[in-house]
PDB file of N, CA, C, O and CB in Angstrom:
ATOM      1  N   UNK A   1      89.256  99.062 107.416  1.00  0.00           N
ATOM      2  CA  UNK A   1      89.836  98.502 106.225  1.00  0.00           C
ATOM      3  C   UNK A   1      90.113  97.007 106.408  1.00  0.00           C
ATOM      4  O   UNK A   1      90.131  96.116 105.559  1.00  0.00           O
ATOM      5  CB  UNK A   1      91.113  99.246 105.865  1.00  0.00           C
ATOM      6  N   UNK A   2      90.331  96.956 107.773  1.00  0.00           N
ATOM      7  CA  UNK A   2      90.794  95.418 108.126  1.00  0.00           C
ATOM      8  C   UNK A   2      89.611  94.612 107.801  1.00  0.00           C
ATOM      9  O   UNK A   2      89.705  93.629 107.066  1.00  0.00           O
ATOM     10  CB  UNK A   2      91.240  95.137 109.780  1.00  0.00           C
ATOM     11  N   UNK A   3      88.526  94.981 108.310  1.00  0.00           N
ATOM     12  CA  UNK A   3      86.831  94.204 108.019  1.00  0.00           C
ATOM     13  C   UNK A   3      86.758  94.282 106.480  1.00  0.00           C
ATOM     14  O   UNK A   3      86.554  93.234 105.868  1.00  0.00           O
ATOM     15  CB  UNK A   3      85.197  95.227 108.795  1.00  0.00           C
ATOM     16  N   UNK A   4      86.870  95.136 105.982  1.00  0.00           N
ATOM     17  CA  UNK A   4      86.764  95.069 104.545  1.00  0.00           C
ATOM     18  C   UNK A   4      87.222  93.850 103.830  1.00  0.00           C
ATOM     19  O   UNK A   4      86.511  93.075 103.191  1.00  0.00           O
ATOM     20  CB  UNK A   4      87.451  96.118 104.022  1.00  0.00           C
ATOM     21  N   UNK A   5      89.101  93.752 104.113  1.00  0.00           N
ATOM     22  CA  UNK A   5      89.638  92.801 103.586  1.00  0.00           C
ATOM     23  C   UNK A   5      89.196  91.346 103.830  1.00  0.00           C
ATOM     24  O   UNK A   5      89.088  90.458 102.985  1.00  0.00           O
ATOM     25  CB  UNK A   5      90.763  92.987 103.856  1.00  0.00           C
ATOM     26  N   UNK A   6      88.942  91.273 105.274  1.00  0.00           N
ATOM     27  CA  UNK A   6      88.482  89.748 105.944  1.00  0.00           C
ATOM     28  C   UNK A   6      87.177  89.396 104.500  1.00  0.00           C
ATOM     29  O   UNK A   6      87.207  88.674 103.504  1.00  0.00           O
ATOM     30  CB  UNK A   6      87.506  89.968 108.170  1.00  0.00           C
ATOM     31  N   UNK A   7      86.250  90.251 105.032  1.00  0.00           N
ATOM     32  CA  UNK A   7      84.737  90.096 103.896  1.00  0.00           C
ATOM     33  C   UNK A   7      85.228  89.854 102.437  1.00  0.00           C
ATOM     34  O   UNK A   7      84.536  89.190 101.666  1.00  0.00           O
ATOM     35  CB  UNK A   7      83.640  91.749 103.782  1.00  0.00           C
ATOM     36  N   UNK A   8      86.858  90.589 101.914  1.00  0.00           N
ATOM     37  CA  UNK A   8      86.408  90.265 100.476  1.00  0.00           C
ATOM     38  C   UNK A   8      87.091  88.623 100.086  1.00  0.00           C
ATOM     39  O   UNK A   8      86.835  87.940  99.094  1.00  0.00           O
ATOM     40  CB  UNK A   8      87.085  91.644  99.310  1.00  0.00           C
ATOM     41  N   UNK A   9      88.047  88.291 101.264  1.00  0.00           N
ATOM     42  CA  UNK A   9      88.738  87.734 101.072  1.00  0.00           C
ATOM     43  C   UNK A   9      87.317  86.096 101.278  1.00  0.00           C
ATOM     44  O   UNK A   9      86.875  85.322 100.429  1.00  0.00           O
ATOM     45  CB  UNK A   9      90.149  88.229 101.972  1.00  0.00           C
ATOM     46  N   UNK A  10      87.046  86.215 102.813  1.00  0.00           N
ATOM     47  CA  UNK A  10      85.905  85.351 102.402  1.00  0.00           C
ATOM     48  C   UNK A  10      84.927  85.169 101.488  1.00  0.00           C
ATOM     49  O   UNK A  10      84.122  84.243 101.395  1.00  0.00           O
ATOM     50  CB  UNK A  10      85.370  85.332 103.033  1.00  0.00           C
ATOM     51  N   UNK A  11      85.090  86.293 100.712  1.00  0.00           N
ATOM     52  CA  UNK A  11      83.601  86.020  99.581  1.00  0.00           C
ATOM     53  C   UNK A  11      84.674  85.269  98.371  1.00  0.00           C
ATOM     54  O   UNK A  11      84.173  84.557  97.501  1.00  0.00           O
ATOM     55  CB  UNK A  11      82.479  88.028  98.771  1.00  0.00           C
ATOM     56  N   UNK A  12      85.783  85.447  98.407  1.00  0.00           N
ATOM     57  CA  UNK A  12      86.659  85.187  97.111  1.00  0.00           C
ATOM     58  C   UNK A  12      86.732  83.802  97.313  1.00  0.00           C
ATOM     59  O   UNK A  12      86.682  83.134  96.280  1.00  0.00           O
ATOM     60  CB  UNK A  12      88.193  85.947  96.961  1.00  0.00           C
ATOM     61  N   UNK A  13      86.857  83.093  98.552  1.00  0.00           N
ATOM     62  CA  UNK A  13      86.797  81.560  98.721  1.00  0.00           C
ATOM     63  C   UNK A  13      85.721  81.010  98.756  1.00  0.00           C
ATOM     64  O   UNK A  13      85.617  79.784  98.711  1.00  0.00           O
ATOM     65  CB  UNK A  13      87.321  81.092  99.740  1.00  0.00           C
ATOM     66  N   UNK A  14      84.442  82.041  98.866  1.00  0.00           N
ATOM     67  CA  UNK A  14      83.254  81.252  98.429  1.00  0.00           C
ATOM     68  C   UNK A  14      82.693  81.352  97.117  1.00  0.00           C
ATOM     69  O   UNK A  14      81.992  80.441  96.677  1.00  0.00           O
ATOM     70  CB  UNK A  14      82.254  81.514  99.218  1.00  0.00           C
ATOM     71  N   UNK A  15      82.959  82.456  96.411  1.00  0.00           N
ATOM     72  CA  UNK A  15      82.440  83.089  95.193  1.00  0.00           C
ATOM     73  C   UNK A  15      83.608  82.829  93.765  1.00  0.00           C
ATOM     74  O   UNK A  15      83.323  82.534  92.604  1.00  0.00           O
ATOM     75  CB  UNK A  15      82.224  84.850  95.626  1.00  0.00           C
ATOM     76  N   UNK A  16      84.873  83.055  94.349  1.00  0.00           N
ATOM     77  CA  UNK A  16      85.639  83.720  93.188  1.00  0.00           C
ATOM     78  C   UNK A  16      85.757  85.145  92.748  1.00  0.00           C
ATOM     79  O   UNK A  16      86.706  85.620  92.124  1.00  0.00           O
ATOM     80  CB  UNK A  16      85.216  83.212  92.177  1.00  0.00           C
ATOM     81  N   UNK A  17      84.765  85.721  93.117  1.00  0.00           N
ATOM     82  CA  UNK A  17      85.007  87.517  93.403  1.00  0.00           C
ATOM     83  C   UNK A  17      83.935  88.112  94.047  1.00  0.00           C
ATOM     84  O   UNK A  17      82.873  87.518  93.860  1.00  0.00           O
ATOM     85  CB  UNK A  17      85.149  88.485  92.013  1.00  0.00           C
ATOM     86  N   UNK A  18      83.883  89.051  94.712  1.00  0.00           N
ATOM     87  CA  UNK A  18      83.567  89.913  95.500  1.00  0.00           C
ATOM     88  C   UNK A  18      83.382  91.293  95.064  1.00  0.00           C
ATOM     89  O   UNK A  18      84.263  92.047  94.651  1.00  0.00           O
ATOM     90  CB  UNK A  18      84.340  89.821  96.344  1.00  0.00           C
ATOM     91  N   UNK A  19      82.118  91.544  95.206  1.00  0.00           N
ATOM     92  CA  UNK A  19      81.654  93.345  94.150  1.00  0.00           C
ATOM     93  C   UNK A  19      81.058  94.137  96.012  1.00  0.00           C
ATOM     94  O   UNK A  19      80.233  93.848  96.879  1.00  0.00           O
ATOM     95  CB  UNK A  19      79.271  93.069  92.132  1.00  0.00           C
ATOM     96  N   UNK A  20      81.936  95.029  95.815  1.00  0.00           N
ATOM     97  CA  UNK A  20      81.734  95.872  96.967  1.00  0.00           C
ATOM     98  C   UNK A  20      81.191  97.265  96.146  1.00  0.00           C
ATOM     99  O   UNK A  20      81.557  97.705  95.056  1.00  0.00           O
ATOM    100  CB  UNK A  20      83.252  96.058  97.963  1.00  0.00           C
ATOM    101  N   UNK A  21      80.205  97.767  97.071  1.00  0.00           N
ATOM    102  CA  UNK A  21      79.388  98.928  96.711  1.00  0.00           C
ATOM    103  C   UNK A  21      79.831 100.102  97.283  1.00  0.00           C
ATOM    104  O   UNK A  21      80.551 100.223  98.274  1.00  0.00           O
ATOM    105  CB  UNK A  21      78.050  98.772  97.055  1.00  0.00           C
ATOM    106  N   UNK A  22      79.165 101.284  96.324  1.00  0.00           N
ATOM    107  CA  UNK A  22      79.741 102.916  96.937  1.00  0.00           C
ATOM    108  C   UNK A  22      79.567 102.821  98.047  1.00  0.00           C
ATOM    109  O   UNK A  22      80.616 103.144  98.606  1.00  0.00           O
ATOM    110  CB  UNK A  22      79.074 104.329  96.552  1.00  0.00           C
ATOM    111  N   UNK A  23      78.329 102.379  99.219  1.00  0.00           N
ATOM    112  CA  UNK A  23      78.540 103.189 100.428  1.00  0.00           C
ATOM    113  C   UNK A  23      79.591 102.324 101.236  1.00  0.00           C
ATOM    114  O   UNK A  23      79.809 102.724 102.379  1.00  0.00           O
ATOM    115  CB  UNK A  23      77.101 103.476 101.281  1.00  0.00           C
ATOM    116  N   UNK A  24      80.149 101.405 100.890  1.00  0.00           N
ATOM    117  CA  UNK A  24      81.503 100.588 101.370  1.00  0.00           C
ATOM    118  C   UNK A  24      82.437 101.467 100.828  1.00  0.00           C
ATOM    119  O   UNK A  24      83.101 101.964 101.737  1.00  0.00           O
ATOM    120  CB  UNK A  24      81.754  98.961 100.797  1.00  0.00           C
ATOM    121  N   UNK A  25      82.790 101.894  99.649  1.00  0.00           N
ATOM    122  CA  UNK A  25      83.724 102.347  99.171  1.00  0.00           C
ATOM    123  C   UNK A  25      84.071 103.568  99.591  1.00  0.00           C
ATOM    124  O   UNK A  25      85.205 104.043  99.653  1.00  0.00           O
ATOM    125  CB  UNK A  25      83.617 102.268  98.099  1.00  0.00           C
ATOM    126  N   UNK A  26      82.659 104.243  99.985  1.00  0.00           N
ATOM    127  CA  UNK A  26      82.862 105.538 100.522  1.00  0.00           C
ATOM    128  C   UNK A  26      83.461 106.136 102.389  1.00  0.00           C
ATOM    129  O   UNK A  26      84.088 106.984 103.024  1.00  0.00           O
ATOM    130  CB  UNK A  26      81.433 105.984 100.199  1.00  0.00           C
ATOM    131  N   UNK A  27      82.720 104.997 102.454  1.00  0.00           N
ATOM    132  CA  UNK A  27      83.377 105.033 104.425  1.00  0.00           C
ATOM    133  C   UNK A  27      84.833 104.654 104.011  1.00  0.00           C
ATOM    134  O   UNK A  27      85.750 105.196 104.628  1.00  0.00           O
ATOM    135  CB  UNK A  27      82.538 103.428 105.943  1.00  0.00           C
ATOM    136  N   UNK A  28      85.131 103.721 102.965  1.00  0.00           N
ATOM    137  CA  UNK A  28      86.358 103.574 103.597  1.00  0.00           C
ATOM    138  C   UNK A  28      87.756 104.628 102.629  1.00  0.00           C
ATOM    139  O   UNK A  28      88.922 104.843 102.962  1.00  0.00           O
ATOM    140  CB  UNK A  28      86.604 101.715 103.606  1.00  0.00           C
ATOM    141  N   UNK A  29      87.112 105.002 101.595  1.00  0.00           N
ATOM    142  CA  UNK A  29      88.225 105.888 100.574  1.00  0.00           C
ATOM    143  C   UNK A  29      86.790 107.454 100.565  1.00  0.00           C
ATOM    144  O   UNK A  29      85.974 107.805  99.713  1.00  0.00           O
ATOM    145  CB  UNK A  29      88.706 104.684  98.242  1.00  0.00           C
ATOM    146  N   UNK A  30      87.005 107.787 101.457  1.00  0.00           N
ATOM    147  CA  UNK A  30      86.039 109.171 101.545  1.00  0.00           C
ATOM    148  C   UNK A  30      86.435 110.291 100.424  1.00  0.00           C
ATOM    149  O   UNK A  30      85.671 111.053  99.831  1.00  0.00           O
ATOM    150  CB  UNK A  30      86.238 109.961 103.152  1.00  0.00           C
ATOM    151  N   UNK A  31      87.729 110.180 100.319  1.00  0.00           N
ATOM    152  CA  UNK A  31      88.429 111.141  99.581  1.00  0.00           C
ATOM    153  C   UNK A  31      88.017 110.382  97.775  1.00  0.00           C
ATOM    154  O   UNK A  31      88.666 109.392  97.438  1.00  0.00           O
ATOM    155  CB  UNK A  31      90.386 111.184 100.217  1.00  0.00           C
ATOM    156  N   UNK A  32      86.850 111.013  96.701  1.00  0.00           N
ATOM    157  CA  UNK A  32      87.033 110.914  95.710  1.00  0.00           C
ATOM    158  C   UNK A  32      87.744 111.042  95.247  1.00  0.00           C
ATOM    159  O   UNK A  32      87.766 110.138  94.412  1.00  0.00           O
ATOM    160  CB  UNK A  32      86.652 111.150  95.342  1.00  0.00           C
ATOM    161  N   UNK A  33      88.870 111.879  95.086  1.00  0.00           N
ATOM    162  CA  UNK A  33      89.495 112.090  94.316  1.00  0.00           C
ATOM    163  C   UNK A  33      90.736 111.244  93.634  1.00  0.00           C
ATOM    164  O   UNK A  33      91.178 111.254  92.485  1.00  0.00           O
ATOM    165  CB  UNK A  33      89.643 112.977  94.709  1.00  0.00           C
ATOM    166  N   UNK A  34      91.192 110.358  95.051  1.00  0.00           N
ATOM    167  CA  UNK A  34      92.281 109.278  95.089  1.00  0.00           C
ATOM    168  C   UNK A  34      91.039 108.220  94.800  1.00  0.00           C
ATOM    169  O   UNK A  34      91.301 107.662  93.735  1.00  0.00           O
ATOM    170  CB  UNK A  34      93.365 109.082  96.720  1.00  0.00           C
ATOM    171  N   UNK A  35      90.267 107.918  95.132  1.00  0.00           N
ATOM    172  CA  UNK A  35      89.568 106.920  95.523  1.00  0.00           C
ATOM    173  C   UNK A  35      89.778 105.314  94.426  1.00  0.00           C
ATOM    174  O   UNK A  35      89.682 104.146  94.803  1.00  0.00           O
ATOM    175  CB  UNK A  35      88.053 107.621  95.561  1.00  0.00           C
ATOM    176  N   UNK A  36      90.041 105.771  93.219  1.00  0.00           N
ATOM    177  CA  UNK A  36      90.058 104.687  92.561  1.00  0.00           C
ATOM    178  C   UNK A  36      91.745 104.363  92.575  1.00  0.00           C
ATOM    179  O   UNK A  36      92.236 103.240  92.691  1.00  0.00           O
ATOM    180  CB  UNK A  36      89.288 104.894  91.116  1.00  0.00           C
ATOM    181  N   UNK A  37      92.473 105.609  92.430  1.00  0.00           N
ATOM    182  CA  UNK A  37      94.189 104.728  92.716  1.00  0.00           C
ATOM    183  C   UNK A  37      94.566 103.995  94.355  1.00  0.00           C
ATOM    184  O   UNK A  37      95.396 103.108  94.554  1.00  0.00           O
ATOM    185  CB  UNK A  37      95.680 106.201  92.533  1.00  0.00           C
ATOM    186  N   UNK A  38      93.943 104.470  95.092  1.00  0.00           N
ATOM    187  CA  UNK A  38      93.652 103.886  96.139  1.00  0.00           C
ATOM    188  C   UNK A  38      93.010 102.805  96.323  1.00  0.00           C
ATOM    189  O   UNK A  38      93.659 102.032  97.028  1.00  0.00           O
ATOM    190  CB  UNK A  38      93.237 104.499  96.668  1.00  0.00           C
ATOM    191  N   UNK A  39      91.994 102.395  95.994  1.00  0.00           N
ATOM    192  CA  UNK A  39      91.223 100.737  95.576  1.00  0.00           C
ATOM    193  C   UNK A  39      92.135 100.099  95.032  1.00  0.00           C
ATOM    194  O   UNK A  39      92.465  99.114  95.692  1.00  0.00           O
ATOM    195  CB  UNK A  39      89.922 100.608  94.465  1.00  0.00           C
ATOM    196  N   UNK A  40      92.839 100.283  93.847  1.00  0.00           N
ATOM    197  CA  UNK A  40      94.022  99.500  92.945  1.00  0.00           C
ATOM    198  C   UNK A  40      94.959  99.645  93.967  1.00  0.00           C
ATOM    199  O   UNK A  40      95.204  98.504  94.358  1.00  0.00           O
ATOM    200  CB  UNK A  40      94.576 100.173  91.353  1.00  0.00           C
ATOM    201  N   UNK A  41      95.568 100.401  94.560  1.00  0.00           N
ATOM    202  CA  UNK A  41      96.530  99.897  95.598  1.00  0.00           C
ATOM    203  C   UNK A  41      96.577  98.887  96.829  1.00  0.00           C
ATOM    204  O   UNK A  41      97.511  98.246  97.309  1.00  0.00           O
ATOM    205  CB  UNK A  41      96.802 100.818  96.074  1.00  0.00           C
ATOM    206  N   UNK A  42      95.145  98.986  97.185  1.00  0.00           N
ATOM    207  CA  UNK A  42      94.548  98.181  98.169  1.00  0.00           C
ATOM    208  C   UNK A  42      94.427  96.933  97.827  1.00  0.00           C
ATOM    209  O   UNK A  42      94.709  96.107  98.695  1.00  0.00           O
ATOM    210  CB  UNK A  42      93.399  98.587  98.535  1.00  0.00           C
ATOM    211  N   UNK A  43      93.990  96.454  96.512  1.00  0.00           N
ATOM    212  CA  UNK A  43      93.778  95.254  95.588  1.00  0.00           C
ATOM    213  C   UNK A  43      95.196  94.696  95.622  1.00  0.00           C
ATOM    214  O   UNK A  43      95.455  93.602  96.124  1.00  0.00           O
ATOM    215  CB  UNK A  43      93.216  95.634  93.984  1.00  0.00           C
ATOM    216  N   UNK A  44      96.145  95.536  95.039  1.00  0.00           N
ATOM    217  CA  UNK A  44      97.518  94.870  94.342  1.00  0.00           C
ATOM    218  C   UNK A  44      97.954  94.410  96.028  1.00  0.00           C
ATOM    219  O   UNK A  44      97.810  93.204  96.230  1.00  0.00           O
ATOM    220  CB  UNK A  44      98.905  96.266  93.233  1.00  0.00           C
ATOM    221  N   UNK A  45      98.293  94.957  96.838  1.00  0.00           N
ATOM    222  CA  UNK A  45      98.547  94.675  98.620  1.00  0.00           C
ATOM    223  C   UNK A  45      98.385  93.755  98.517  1.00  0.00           C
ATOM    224  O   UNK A  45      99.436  93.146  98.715  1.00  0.00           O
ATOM    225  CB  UNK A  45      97.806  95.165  99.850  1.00  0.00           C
ATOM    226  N   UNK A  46      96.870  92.541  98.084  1.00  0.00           N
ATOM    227  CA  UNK A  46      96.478  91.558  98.616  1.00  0.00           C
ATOM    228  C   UNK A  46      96.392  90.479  97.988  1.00  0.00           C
ATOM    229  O   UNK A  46      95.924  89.382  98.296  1.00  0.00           O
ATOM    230  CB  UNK A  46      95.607  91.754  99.062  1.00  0.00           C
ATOM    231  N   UNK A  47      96.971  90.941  96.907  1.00  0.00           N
ATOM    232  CA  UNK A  47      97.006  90.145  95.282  1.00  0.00           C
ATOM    233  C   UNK A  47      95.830  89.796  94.858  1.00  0.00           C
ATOM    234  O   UNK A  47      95.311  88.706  94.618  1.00  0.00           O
ATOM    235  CB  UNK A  47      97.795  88.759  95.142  1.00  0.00           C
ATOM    236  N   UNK A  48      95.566  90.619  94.812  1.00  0.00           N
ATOM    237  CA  UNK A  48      93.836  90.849  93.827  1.00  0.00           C
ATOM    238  C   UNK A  48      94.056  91.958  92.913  1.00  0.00           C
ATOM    239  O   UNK A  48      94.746  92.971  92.797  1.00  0.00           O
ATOM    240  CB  UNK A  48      92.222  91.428  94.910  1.00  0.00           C
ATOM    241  N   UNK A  49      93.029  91.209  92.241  1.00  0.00           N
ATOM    242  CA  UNK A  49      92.819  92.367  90.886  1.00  0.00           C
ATOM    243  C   UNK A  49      91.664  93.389  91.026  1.00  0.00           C
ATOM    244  O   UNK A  49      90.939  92.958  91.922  1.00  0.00           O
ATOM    245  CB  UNK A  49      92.423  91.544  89.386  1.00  0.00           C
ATOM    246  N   UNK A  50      91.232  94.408  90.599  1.00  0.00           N
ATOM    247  CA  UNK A  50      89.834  94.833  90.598  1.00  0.00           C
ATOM    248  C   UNK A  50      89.551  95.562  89.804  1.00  0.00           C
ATOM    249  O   UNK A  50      90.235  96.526  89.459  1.00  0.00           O
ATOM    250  CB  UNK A  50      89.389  95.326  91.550  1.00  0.00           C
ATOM    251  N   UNK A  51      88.524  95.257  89.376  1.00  0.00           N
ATOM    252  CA  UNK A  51      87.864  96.363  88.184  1.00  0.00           C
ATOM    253  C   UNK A  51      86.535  97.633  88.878  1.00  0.00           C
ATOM    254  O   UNK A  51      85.479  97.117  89.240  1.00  0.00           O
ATOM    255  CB  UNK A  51      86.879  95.115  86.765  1.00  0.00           C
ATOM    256  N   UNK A  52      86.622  98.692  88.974  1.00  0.00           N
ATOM    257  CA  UNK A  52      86.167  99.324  89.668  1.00  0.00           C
ATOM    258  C   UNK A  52      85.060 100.588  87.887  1.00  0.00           C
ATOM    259  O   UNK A  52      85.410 101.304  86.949  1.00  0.00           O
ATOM    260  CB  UNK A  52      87.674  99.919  90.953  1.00  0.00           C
ATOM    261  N   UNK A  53      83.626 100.016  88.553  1.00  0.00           N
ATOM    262  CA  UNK A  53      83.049 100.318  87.592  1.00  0.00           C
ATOM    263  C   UNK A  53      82.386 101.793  87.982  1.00  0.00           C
ATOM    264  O   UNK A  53      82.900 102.133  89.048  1.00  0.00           O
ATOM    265  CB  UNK A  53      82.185  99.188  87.213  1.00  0.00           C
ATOM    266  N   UNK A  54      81.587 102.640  87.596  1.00  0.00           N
ATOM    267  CA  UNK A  54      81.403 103.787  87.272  1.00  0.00           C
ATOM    268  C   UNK A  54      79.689 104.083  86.910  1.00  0.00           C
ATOM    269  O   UNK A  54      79.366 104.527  85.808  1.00  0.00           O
ATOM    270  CB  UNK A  54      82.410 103.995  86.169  1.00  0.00           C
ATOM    271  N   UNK A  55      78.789 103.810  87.857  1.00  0.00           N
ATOM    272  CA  UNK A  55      77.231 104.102  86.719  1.00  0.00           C
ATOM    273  C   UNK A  55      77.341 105.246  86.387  1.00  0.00           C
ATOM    274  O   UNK A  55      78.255 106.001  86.719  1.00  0.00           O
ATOM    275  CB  UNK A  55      75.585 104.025  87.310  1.00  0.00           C
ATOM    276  N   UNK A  56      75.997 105.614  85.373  1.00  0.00           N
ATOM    277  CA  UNK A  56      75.707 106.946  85.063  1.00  0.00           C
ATOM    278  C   UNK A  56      75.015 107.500  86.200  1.00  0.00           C
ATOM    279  O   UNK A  56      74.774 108.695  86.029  1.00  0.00           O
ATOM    280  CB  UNK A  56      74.934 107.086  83.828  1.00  0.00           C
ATOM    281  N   UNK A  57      74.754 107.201  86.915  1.00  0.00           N
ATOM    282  CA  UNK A  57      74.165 107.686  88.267  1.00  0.00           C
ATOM    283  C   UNK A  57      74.984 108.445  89.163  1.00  0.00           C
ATOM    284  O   UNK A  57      74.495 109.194  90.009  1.00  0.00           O
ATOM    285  CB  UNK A  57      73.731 106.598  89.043  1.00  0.00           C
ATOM    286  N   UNK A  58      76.187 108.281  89.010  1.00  0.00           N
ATOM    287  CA  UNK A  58      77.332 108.204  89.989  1.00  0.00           C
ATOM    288  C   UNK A  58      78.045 107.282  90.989  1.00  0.00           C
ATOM    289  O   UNK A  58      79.165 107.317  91.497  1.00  0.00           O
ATOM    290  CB  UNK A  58      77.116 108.918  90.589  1.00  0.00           C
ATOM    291  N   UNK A  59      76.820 106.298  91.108  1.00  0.00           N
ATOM    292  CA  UNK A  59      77.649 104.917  91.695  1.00  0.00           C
ATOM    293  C   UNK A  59      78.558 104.288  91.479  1.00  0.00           C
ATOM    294  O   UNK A  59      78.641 103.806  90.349  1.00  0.00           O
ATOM    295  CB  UNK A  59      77.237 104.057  91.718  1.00  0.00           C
ATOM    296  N   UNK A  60      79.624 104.023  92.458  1.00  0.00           N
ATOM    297  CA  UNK A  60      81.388 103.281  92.242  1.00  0.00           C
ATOM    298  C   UNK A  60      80.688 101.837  92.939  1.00  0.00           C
ATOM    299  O   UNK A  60      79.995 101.663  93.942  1.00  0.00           O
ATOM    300  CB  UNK A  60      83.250 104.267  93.529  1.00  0.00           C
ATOM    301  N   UNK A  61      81.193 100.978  91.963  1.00  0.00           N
ATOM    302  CA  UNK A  61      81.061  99.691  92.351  1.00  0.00           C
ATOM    303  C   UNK A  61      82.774  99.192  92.340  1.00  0.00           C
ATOM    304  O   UNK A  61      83.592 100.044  91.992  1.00  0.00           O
ATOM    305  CB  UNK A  61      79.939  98.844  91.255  1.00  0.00           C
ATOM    306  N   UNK A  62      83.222  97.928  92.692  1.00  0.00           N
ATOM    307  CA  UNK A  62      84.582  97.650  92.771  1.00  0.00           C
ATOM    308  C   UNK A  62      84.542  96.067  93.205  1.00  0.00           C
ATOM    309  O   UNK A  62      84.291  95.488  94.262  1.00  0.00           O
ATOM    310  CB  UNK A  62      85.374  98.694  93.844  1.00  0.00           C
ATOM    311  N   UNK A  63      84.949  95.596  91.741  1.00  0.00           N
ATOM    312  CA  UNK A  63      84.677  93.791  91.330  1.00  0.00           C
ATOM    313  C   UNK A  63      86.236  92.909  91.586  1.00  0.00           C
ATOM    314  O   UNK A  63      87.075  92.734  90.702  1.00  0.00           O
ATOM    315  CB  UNK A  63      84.159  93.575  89.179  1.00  0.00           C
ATOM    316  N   UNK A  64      86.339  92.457  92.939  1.00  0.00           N
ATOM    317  CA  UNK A  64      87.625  92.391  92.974  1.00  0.00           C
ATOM    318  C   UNK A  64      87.293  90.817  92.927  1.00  0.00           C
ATOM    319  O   UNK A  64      86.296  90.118  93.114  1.00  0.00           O
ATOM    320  CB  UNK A  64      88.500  93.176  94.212  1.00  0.00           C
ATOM    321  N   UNK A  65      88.971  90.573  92.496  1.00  0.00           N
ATOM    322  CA  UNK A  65      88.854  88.787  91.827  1.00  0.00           C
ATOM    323  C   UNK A  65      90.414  88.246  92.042  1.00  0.00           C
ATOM    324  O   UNK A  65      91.206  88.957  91.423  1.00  0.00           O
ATOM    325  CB  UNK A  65      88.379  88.660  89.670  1.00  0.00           C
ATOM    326  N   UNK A  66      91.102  87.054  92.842  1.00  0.00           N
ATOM    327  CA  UNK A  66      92.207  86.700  93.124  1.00  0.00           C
ATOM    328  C   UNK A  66      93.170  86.968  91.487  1.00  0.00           C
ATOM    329  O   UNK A  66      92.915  86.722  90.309  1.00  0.00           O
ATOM    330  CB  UNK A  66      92.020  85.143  93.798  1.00  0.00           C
ATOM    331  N   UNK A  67      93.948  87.381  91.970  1.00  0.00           N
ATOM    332  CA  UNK A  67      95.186  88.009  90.786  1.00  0.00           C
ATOM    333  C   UNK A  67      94.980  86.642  89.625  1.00  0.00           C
ATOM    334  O   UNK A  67      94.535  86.668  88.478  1.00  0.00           O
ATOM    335  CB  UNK A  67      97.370  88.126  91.652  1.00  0.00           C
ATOM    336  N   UNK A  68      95.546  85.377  90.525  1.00  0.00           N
ATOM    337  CA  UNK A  68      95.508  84.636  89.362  1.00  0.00           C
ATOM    338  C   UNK A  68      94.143  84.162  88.521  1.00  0.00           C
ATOM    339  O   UNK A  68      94.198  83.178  87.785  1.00  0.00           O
ATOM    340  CB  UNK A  68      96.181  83.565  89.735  1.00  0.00           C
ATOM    341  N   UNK A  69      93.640  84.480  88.589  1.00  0.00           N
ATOM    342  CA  UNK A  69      92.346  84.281  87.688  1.00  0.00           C
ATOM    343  C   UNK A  69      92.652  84.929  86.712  1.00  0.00           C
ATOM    344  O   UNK A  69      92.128  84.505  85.682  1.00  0.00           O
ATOM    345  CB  UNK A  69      90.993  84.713  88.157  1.00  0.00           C
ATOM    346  N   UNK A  70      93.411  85.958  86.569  1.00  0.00           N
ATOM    347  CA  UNK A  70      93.933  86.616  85.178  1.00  0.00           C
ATOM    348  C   UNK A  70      94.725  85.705  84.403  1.00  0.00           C
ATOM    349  O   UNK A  70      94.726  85.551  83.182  1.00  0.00           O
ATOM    350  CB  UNK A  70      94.837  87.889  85.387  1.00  0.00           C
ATOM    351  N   UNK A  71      95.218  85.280  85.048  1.00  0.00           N
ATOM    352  CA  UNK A  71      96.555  84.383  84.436  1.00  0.00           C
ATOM    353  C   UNK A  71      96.033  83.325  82.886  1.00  0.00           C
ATOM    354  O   UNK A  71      95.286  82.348  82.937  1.00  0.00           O
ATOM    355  CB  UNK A  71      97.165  83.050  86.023  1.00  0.00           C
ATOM    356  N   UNK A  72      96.522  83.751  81.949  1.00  0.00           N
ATOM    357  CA  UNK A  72      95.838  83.002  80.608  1.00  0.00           C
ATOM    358  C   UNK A  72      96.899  81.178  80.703  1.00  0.00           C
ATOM    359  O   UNK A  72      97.384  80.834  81.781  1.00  0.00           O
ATOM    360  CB  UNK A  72      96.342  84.355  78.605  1.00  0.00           C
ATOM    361  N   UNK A  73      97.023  80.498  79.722  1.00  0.00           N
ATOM    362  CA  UNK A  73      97.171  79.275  79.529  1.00  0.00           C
ATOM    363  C   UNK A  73      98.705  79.641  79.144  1.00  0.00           C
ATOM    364  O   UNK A  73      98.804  80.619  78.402  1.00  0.00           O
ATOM    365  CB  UNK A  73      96.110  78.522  78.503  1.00  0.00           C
ATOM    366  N   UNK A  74     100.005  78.966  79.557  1.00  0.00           N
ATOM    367  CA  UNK A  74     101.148  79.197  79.187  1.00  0.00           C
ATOM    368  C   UNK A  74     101.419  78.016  78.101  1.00  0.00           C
ATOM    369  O   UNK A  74     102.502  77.949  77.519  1.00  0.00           O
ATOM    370  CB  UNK A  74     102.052  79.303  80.387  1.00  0.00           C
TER     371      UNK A  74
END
């Protein structure tokens, strides 16, 4: 999980967000069933956001992006 975070965190300072794929998602949240409240918990930890998408195939993708990028114009 620790490698995970290092990788998304470097792609977020090079990219602005970071899309991690099922067979990442799967070594590391094996358990479907939690798997997506578990990603959102993992995200909020690090202050990231993530949108965790769904194909018709069955593929979990998971588009994580620094919290404040949400943040609208005050």
């Amino acid at each position: 999980m620790d490698e995970l975070a290092k990788y998304i965190e470097r792609s977020l300072k090079e990219r602005g967000l970071c899309v991690v794929l099922e067979d990442e998602l799967e070594r590391c949240w094996p358990n479907e069933t939690d798997r997506e409240k578990d990603i959102q918990s993992f995200a909020e930890s690090r202050g990231w956001i993530v949108s965790i998408l769904n194909s018709d195939s069955g593929a979990t993708r998971a588009i994580f992006e620094p919290h404040s990028r949400t943040a609208g114009p005050h």
